[in-house]
ROBAVEX-688761 format. One record per residue: x, y, z of N, C-alpha, C, O in turn; residue in one letter. Coordinates in nm, 2 decimals. Layout:
<lummis>
    n.c1    n.c2    n.c3   ca.c1   ca.c2   ca.c3    c.c1    c.c2    c.c3    o.c1    o.c2    o.c3  drenro
       X       Y       Z       X       Y       Z       X       Y       Z       X       Y       Z       a
...
</lummis>
This chain:
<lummis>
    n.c1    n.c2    n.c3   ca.c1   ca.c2   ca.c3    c.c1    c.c2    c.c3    o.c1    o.c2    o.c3  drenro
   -1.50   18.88    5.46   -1.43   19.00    5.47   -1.42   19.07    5.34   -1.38   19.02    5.23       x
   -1.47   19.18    5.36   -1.47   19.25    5.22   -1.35   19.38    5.22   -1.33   19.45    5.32       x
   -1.28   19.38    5.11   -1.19   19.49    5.10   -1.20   19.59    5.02   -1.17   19.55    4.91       x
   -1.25   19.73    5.03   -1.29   19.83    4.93   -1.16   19.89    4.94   -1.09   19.91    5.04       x
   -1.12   19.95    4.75   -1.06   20.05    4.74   -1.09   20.16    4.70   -1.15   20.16    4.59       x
   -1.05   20.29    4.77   -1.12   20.37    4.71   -1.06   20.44    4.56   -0.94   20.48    4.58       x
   -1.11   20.47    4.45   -1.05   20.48    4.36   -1.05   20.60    4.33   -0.93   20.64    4.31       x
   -1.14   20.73    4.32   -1.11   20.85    4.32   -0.98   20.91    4.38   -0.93   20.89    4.49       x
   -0.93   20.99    4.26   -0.80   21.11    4.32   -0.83   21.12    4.46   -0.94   21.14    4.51       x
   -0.69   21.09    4.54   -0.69   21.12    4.71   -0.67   21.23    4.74   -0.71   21.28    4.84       x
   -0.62   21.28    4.63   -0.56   21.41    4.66   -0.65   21.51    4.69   -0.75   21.53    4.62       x
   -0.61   21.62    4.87   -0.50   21.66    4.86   -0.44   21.54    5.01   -0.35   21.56    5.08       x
   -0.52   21.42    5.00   -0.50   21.33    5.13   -0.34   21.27    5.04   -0.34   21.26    4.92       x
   -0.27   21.24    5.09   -0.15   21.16    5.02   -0.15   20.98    5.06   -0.06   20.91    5.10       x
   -0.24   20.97    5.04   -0.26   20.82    5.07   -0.35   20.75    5.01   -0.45   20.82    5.01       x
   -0.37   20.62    4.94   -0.52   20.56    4.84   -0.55   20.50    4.98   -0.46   20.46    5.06       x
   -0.68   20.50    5.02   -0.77   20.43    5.14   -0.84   20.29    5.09   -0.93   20.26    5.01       x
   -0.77   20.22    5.18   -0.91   20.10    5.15   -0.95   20.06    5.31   -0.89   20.06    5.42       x
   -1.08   20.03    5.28   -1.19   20.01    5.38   -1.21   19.84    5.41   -1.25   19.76    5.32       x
   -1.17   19.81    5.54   -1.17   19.67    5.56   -1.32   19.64    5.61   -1.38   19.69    5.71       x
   -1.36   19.56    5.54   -1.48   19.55    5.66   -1.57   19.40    5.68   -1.57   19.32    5.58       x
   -1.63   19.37    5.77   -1.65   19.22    5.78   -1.81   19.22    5.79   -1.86   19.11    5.78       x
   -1.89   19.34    5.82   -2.02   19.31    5.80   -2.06   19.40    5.68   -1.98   19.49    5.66       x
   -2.13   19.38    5.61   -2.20   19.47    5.51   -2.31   19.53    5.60   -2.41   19.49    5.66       x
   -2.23   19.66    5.58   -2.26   19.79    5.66   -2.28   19.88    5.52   -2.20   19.88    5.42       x
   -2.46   19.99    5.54   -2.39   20.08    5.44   -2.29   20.20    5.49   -2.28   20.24    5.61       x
   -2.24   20.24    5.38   -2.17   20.38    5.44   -2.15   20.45    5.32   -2.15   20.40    5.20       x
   -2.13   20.59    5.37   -2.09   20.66    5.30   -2.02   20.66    5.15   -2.04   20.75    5.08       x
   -1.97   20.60    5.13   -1.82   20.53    5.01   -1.94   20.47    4.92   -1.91   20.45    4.80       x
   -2.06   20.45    4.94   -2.14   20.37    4.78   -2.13   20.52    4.71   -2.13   20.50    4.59       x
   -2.13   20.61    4.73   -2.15   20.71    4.61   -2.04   20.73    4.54   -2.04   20.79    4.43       x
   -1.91   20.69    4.59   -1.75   20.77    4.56   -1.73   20.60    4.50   -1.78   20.50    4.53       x
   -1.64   20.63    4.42   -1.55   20.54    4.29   -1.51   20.42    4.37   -1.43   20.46    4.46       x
   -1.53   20.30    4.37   -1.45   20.19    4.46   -1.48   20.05    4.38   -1.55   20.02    4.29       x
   -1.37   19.96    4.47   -1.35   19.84    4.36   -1.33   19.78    4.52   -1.25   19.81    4.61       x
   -1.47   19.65    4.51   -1.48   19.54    4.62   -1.41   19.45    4.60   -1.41   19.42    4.47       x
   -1.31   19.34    4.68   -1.23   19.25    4.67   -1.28   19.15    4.80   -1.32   19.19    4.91       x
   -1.26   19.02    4.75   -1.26   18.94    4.90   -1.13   18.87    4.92   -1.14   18.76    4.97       x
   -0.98   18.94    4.89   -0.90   18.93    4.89   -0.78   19.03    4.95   -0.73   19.07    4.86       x
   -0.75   19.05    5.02   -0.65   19.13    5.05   -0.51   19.13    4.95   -0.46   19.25    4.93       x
   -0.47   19.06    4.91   -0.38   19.05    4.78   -0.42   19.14    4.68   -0.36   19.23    4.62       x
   -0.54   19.11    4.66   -0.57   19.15    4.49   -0.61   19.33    4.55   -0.59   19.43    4.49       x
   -0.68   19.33    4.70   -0.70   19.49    4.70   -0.58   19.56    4.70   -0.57   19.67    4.64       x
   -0.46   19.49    4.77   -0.34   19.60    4.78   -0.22   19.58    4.67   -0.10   19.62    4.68       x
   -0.29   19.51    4.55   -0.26   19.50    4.39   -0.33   19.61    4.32   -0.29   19.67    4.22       x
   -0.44   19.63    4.38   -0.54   19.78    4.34   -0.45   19.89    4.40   -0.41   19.99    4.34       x
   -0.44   19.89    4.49   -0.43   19.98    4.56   -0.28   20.06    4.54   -0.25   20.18    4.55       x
   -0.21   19.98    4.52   -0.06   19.97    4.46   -0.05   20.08    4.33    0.02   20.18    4.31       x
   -0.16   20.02    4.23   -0.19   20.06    4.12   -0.20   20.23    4.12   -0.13   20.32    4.07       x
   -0.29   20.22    4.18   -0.37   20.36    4.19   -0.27   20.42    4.29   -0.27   20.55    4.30       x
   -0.19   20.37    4.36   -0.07   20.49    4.41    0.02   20.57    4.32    0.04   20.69    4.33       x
    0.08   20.47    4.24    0.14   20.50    4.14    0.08   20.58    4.03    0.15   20.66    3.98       x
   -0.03   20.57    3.99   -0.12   20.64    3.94   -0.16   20.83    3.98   -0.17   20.94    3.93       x
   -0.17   20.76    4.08   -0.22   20.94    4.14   -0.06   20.97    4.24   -0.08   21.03    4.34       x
    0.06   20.94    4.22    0.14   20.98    4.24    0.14   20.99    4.41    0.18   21.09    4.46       x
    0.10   20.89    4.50    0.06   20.92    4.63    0.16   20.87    4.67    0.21   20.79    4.58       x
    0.25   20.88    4.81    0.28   20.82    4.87    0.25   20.67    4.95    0.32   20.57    4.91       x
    0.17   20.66    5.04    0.13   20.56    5.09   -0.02   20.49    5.06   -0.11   20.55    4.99       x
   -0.03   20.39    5.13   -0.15   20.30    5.13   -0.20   20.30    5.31   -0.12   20.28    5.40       x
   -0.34   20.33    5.31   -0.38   20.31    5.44   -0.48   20.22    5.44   -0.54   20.20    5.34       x
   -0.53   20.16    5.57   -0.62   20.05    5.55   -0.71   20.09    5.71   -0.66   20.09    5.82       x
   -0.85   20.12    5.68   -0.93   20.18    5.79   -0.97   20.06    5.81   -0.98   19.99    5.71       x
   -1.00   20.01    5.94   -1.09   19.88    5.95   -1.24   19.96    6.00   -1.28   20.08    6.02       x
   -1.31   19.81    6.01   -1.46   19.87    6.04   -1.46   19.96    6.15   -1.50   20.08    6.12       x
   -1.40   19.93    6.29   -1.40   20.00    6.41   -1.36   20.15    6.38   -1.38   20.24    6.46       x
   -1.30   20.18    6.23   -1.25   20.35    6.22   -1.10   20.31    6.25   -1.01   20.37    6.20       x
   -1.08   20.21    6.33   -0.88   20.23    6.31   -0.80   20.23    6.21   -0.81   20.14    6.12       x
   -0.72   20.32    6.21   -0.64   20.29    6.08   -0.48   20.32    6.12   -0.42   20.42    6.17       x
   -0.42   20.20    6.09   -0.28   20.18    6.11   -0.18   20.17    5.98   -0.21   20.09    5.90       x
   -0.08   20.23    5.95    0.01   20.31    5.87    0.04   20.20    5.81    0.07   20.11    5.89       x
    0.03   20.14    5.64    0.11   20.10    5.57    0.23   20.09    5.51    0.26   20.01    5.43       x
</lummis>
């Protein structure tokens, strides 16, 4: 299971995105700013980071299928 965060400014989205995913799929996100984890801990230790950083509200987490359920 790979966990991407995405690290570019969210803004004007109010949320840092990370992308759950279990096959290595390409997508879209290799060109934009991200930090790979095989940890869920250490992603939403990133991800925490960069909230406070870019002043965002929440954390969201897309899985492969496109769902994404509210942090």
């Amino acid at each position: 299971m790979k966990w991407i965060v995405m690290e570019e400014n969210p803004k004007p989205d109010n949320y840092i995105a990370i992308v759950l995913t279990e096959k290595p799929t390409k997508m879209k996100i290799e060109n934009q700013a991200h930090s790979v984890f095989d940890n869920g801990d250490q992603a939403l230790e990133r991800a925490r980071k960069l909230r406070e950083e870019y002043g965002v509200r929440t954390i969201r987490i897309f899985h492969h299928d496109c769902s994404s359920p509210m942090k």
